[in-house]
Structures are given as C-alpha cells and as structure tokens.
N, C-alpha and C positions, 0 to 999 in steps of 0.2 A: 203567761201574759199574752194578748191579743195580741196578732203582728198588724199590723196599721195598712192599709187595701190602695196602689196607690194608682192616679190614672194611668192610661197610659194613650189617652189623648190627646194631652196635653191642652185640655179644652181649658179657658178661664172664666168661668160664670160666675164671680166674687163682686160687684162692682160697688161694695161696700164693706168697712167691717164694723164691729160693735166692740166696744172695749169695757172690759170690766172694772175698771178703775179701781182708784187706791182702797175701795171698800163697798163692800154693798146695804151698809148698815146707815140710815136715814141721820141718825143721831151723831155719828163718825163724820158723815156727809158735811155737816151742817159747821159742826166744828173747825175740818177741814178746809170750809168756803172763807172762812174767815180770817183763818188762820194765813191763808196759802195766798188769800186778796193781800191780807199785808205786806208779805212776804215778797209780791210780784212790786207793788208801790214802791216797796224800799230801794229794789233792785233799779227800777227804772229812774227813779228821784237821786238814787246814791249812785250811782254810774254817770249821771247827768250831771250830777255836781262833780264828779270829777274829771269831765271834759272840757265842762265850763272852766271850773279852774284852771286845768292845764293852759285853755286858749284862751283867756282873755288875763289869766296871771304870767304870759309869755314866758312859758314854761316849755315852749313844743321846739325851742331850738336846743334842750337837752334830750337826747336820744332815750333817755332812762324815759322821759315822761311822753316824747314821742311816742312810745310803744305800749305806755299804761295809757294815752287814751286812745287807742285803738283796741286795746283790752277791753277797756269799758264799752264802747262800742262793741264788739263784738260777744259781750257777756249781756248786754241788753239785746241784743237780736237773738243771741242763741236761747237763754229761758222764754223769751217773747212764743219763740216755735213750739213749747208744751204749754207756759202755765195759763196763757188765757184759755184755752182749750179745755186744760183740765178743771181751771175755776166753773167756766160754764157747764163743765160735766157734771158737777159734783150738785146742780137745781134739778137737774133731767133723771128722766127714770132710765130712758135707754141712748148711750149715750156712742153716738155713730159718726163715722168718718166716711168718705167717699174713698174707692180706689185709688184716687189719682192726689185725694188730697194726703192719705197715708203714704204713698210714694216722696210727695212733696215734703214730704213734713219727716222722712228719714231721710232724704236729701239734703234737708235742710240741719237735723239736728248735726249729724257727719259732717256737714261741712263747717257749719262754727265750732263746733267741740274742736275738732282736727287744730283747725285753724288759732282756736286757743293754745294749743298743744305746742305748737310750732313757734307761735309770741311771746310764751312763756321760757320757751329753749331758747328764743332770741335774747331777752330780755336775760335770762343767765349769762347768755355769752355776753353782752354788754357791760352786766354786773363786772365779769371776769376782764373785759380789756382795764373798765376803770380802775381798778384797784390795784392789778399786776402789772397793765402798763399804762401808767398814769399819764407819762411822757408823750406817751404818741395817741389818748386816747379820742383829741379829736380829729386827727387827721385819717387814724382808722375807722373812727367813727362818724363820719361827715356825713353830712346830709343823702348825698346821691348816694353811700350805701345804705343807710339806714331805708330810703325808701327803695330801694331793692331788694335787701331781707324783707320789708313788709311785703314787697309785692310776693316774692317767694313763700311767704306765709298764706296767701290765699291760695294762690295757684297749687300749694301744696294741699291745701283742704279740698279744694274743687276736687283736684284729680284723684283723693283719696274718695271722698264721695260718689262720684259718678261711678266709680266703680262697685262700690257696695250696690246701688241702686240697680246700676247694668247687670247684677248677678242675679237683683233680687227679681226685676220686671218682666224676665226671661222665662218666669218658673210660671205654673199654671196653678192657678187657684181657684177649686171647684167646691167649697165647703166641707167643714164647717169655717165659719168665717169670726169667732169671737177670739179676743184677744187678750188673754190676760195681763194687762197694764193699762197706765192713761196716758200714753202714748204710741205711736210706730217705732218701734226701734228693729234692729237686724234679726234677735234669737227669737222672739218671738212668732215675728211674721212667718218665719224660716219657718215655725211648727206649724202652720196651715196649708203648707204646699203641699198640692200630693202627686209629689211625684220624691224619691232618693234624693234627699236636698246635703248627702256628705262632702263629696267632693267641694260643694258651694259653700259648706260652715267650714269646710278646708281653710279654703281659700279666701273667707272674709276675715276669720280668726287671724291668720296670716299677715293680711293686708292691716286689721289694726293693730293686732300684736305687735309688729316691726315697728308701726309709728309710735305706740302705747310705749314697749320697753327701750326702743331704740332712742328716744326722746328723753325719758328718765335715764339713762345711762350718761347721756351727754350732759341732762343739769346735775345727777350726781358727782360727776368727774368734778365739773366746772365749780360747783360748790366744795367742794372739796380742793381745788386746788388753792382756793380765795380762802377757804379757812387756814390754811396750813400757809399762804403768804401773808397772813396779819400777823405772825408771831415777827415780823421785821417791822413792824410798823408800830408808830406812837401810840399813848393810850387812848389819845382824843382822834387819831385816826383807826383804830380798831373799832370804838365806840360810835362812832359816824359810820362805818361800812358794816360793821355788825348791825344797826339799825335799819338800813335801805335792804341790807342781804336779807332779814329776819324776815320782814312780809315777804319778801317774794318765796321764800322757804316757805313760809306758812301756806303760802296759796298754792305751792305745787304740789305737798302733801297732799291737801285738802284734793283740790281737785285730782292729782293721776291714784290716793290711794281708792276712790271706788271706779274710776275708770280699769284701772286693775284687775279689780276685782270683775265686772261686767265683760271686760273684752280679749281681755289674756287668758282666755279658758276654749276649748273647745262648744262646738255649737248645744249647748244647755241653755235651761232655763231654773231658775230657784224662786222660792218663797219672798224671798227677800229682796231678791231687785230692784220691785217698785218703790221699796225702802232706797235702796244704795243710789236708786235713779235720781229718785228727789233730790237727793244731797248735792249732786252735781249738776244737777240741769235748775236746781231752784237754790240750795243754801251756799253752795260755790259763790256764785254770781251775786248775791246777797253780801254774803262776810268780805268779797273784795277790798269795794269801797272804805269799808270800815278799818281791814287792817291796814289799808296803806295810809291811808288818813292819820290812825290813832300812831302807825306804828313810824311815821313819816313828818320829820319836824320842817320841811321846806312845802308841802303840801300845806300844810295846816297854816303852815305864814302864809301860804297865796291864800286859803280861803280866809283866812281874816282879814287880810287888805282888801279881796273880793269882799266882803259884810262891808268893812268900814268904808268902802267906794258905795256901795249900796244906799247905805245911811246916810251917808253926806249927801249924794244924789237927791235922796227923797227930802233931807234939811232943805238944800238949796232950791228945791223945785216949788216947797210950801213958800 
C-alpha cells in the first residue's frame, strides 16, 4: 500500500472543497431532491408547530416543555446547517464549498448536535426529579435553574465546537481537496490534510467520545432509575410517566445510536456514514415533532385548543 507524502510546509492552498455527495448517479440525484425537500419542510413546519404550541398553549412555565422548545429550535437550526446545501447539491454537477464556509458549517454542525446532546440529558434529568421527587419538583425545578441548565447547554456546545474547529483550522491543506460526503464534518476533512493528522483524530475522538458516551451513561442511569421507581407507583401514574418517558427514550436512541456510531471510533471513515449522517442530521429532527406530538397527550390538547382558537378566529373575523 502507497504511504500518503505529507507537507511539510505547512503551506494551505485549499480555498475550496468539492463534495461528493450522497451519490453521483443523475437519476438517485433527482429522487433524492425530492425526497430530502420534503423531509427538510417537515422539519421546519413540525418543530415550528411545536414552539408555537409550547408558547402560545402556555406551556413554557413547565420545565418538561421549557426544554422541548428549545429542542425544536435547536433541531431546526442544526438540519438547516446541511440539508438546504445538500438539496441544492443534488441540481449541480460540481458541488462546492468555500474554505471558510466548510469551517463554518462544521462549527456549526458541532455545535447544535453537542448542544442537543446536553438538552436531551437535561431534559432526562428533569424526567427523573419529576417522577422520583414529585415533592420538590418545582422548587428544584424553578425557572432561574431551568434557564441556567439551558444556558449551560450552549455554552457546553460552544466550547465543545471551538475546539474541534481550533484543531481542525491549524492543519494545512494543500490538495487534493474532494470530500466524500454532502457535508463538512471532522473524519472527513481530517483525510485531506497533509500533514500526521493522529495525534488531532486523538484528540477530537476524545473530545466527542467523553460527551457522546459520557452523556448516554447519565440518561441510561436516569432512565433507568425512573423505570425501576414506577414499580411504587399507580397504574394511572406508571401509564402517564411511561408515556412522557417513552418519546424522550425514542429520541435519544434515535438520535446518540448513529452519533455512536460516527464519533466513538477512532479517526476513520466508512461507506456508510453519509448513510448514518442523514439519519441524524436530517430524519432525527424530522421524527421529533411527530413522537412527541403522537406520543404526548397534553401536546396534542395544546394543539387542538391552538386549531379550535384558529377557527374561531377566522369564524369571528368573516
């Protein structure tokens, strides 16, 4: 096997890349445009409807929904950072990024993923005060914390972010400059530098592996201790915390098991990523809205008094 020639100028005359996207087959292309336009609608329209409800069904003085719509928020700005990119990739023959906008744009994925990561562990532990201690769950739960964990939930993505980018900006990249994926991500980019990029897949691995499994160990514990405190509880209160627990289970499968898979690995790349990618960066943020909605009997009662305010609205207005 070739061994790979690396600078050692550290010179960077990259000021662009090109990315191979999800396929290079016109007819996959076309399918895909279509496909993945819907798929972005949904996301934006169904995260949007769940904001709205939250705030205008006064819903955001309970901490639970406090923190689902800033989910939604935050799953409409994170897809927002690939799939209009990738929609418009998929008309173009060569489909290009600027230096500075691929830096931005793994800045940016790193930081709302992260940041979901961290809402998501909030949002268990909140699960967990309400169920285990019912008693005190609004006084532990009170507003001036809740918006302290939130704040702590960005500040935690920022600082995980600037970091990957600060490892990544530092390296020289003298070509070739194509990318296999339809987006900037860390393992990728990693393979165009030329210079020994181990120590830096070290250290980025590191950096999301701690938050990737560090993260899942705390909602595993937490759900785990809220299943094993319902066997003390009624059947009409198992059946009500089993429901609110159930989406937010659903959604942190979904989303940390290809996160998992992509970031708790040493610095590789596979076949199959832009596969794994999509799911989290696009059908994650999609299935949200839906499971909390379908699987959420106090949601669904704000959006129907939201419709029937609607309707009357537009009665009384004709």
């Amino acid at each position: 096997m070739a061994s790979r020639t690396y600078s050692t100028q550290g010179a960077n005359n990259v000021t662009e890349f090109i990315f191979l996207g999800l396929s290079q087959n016109p007819d996959v292309e076309e399918v895909c445009f279509v496909l993945f336009s819907f798929f972005y609608l949904v996301i934006v329209f169904g995260n949007l409807l769940i904001m709205l409800t939250v705030c205008i069904g006064n819903l955001l003085k309970s901490p639970m929904y406090f923190f689902l719509n800033y989910l939604s928020l935050v799953d409409i700005c994170y897809s927002s950072l690939t799939a209009p990119k990738m929609i418009f990739d998929l008309l173009v023959r060569k489909k290009t990024i600027s230096y500075v906008g691929c830096m931005s744009q793994l800045f940016g994925v790193h930081f709302f993923g992260c940041t979901e990561i961290f809402i998501l562990t909030v949002m268990a532990y909140d699960r967990y005060v309400a169920i285990c201690k019912p008693l005190h769950y609004m006084t532990i739960m009170d507003r001036e914390r809740c918006n302290k964990m939130l704040l702590g939930t960005w500040v935690g993505g920022f600082l995980h972010s600037i970091i990957q980018v600060a490892l990544v900006v530092q390296l020289p990249f003298c070509g070739p400059n194509e990318i296999d994926h339809y987006f900037c991500d860390i393992h990728p980019v990693l393979k165009l530098a030329c210079t020994d990029t181990y120590i830096v897949g070290v250290v980025v691995t590191a950096n999301s592996g701690t938050i990737t499994l560090g993260s899942f160990v705390i909602l595993l514990i937490s759900y785990t201790v809220i299943l094993v405190s319902l066997r003390k509880q009624s059947a009409e209160g198992r059946r009500k915390a089993l429901s609110t627990c159930g989406s937010h289970i659903a959604v942190v499968i979904i989303f940390f098991g290809p996160c998992t898979f992509m970031y708790m690995r040493p610095d590789t790349t596979f076949s199959e990523d832009k596969m794994v990618s999509v799911f989290y960066t696009i059908v994650t943020p999609m299935l949200n809205p839906m499971i909390y909605t379908l699987r959420n009997a106090e949601v669904k009662s704000a959006m129907k008094k939201l419709w029937t305010r609607k309707v009357s609205w537009e009665t009384t207005g004709k």
